[in-house]
Every structure is written in structure tokens, then in C-alpha cells.
FITI-859448 format. One record per residue (C-alpha): residue number from 1; residue in one letter; chain; x, y, z negated. Coordinates in steps of 0.5 Angstrom, whole numbers, plus 500, padded with zeros to 3 digits. Layout:
N
@k->NUM	r->A	c->A	X->X	Y->Y	Z->Z
...
// end
This chain:
118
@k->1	r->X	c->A	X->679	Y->109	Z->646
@k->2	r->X	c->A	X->681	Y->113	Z->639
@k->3	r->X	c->A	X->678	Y->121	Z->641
@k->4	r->X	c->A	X->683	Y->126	Z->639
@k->5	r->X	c->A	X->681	Y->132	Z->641
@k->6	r->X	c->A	X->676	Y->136	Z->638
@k->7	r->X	c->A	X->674	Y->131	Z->633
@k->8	r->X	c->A	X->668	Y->133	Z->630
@k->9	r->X	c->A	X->671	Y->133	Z->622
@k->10	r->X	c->A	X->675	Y->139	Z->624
@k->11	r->X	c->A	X->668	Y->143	Z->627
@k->12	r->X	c->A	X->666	Y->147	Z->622
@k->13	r->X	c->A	X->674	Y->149	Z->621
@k->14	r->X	c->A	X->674	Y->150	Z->628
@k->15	r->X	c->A	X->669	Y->155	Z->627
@k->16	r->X	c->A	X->671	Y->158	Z->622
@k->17	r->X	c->A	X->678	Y->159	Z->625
@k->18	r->X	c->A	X->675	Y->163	Z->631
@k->19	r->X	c->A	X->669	Y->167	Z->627
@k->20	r->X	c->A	X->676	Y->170	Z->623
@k->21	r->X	c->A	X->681	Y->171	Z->629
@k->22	r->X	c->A	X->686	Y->175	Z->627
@k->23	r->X	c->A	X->687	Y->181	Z->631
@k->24	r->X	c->A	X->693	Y->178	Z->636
@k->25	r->X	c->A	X->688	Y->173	Z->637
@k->26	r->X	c->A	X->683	Y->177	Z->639
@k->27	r->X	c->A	X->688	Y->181	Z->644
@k->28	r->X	c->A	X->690	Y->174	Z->647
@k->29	r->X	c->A	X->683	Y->172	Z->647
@k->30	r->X	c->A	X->681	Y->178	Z->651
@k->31	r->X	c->A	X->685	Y->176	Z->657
@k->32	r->X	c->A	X->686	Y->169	Z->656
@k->33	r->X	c->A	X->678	Y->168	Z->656
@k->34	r->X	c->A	X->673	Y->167	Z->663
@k->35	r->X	c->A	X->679	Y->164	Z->667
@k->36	r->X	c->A	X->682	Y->170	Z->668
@k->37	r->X	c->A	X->689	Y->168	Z->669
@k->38	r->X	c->A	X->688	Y->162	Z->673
@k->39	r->X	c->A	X->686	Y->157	Z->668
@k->40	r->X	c->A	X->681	Y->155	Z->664
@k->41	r->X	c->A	X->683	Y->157	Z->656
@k->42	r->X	c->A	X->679	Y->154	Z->650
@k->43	r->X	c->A	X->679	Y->158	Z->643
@k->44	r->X	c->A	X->682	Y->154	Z->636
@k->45	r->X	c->A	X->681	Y->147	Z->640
@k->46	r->X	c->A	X->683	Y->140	Z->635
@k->47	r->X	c->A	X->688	Y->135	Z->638
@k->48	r->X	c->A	X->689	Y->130	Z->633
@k->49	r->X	c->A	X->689	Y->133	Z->626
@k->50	r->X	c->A	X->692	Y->139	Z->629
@k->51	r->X	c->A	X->687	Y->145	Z->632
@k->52	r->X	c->A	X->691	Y->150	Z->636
@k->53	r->X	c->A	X->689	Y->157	Z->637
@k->54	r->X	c->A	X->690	Y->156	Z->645
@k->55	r->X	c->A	X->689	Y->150	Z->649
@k->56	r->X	c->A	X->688	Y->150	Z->657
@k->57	r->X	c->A	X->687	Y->142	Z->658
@k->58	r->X	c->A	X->688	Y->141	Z->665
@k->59	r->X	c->A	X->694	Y->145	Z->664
@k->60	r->X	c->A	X->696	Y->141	Z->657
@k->61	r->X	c->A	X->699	Y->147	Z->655
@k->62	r->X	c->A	X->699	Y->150	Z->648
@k->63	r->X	c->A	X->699	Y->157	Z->645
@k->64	r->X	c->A	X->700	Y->159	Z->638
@k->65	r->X	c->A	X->700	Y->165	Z->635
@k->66	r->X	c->A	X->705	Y->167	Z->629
@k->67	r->X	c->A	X->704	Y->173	Z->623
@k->68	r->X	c->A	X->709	Y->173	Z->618
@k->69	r->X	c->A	X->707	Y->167	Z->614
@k->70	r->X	c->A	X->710	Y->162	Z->620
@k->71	r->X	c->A	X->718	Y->166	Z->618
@k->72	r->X	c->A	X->717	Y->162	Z->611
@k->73	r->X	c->A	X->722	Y->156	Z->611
@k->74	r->X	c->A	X->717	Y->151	Z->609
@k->75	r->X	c->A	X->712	Y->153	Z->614
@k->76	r->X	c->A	X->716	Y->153	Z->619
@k->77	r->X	c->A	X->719	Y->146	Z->618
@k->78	r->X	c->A	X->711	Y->145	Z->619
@k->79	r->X	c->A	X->711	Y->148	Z->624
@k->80	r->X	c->A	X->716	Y->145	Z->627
@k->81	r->X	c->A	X->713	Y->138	Z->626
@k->82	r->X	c->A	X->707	Y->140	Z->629
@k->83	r->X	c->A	X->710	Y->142	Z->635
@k->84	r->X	c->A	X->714	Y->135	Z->635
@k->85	r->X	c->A	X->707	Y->131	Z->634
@k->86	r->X	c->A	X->702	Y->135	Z->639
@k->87	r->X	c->A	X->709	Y->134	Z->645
@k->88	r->X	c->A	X->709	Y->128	Z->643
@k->89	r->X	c->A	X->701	Y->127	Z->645
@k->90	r->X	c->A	X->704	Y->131	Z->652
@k->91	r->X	c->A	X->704	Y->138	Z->651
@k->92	r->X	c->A	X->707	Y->143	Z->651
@k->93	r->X	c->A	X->707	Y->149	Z->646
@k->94	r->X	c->A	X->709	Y->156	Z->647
@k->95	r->X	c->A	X->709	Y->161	Z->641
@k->96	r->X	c->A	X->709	Y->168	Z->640
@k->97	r->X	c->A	X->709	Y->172	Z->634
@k->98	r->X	c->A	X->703	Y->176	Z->633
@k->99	r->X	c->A	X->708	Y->183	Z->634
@k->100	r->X	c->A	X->709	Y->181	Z->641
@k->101	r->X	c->A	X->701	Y->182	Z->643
@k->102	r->X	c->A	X->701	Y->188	Z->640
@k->103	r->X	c->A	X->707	Y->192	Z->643
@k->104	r->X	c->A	X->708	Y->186	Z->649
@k->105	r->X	c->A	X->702	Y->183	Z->652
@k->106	r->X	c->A	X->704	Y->184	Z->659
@k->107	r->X	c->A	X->710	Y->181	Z->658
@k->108	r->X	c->A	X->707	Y->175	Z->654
@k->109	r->X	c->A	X->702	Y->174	Z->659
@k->110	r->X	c->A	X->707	Y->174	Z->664
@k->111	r->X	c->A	X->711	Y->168	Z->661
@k->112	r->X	c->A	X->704	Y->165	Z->660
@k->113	r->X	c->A	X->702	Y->165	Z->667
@k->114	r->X	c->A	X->709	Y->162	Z->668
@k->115	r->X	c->A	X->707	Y->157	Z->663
@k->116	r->X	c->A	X->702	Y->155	Z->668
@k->117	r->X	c->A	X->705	Y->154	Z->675
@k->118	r->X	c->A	X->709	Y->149	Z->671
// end
């Protein structure tokens, strides 16, 4: 059985990209963190050659978080290939842009919540 989440080559990224979270992700991380909503959330968690920056397993539900960089074309057809392939694995993605956190959360984790009674 080939192993696709959490592979040990993306580690030190893995690490890497939690100990240099942006200010949205540690916002989200706060109330995401501990079960808090429901469910149990891991922080930058690989799947295939992907490392999202949110994943509940159980619920294999997907939360990326976007800044300014995700409205350039070429990195939204990126991204958009990439939600194709982490669906494609049986996930679903759900995505939010960094001013959302700031100026929305309630509403954010409202949606989530939402997300995960699916």
C-alpha cells in the first residue's frame, strides 16, 4: 500500500511551514486547534505531493487559506489542479482568503462547522 499522507520527505517543509504560519493561519489555528469545533484539525498535513494548511482526516475535509499571491493567474490554475487532485484522492476543499480571518472569522468557522456535518 503506497502511503500518502504525511510522507516523510515533506517533514522538514511540513515543519517549516507551521513555524512560519501566516497571521490568518495562526487566527484559524486558534479556534481550529484542541477539537474545538467538533473535530480533530492537524496543522500543514501532506497528502500526496500536497501539504494543506488544514486537514481533519476523519472528516477529509481540506481548508486552504489564501493571501494575494492565490489571485495571480498562474497560481490559481495551480491551485485549481491541485484542488482537482486532493478531490480526487476523496476530499473535499474548502477556501478562504486570508482578509476573510481577519474581518469574518465568525462567519468562517460557521461555514466550517457546516463543512463538518456534512
Amino acid at each position: 500500500m503506497t502511503v500518502i499522507f504525511n510522507q516523510h520527505k515533506y517533514k522538514q517543509t511540513r515543519q517549516l511551514l507551521r513555524n512560519n504560519s501566516t497571521k490568518a493561519e495562526r487566527i484559524l489555528w486558534n479556534h481550529l486547534n484542541g477539537n474545538q469545533i467538533g473535530i480533530k484539525f492537524r496543522r500543514q498535513y501532506s497528502i500526496g505531493d500536497y501539504i494543506a494548511d488544514f486537514c481533519a482526516p476523519r472528516k477529509k475535509l481540506i481548508i486552504e487559506l489564501d493571501g494575494g499571491i492565490h489571485l495571480v493567474k498562474n497560481q490559481r490554475l495551480y491551485d485549481k489542479a491541485r484542488q482537482l487532485d486532493i478531490e480526487h484522492l476523496g476530499f473535499r476543499v474548502i477556501r478562504f482568503a486570508n482578509k476573510e480571518i481577519a474581518h469574518n472569522l465568525d462567519k468562517v468557522l460557521d461555514k466550517i462547522k457546516k463543512e463538518i456535518k456534512i
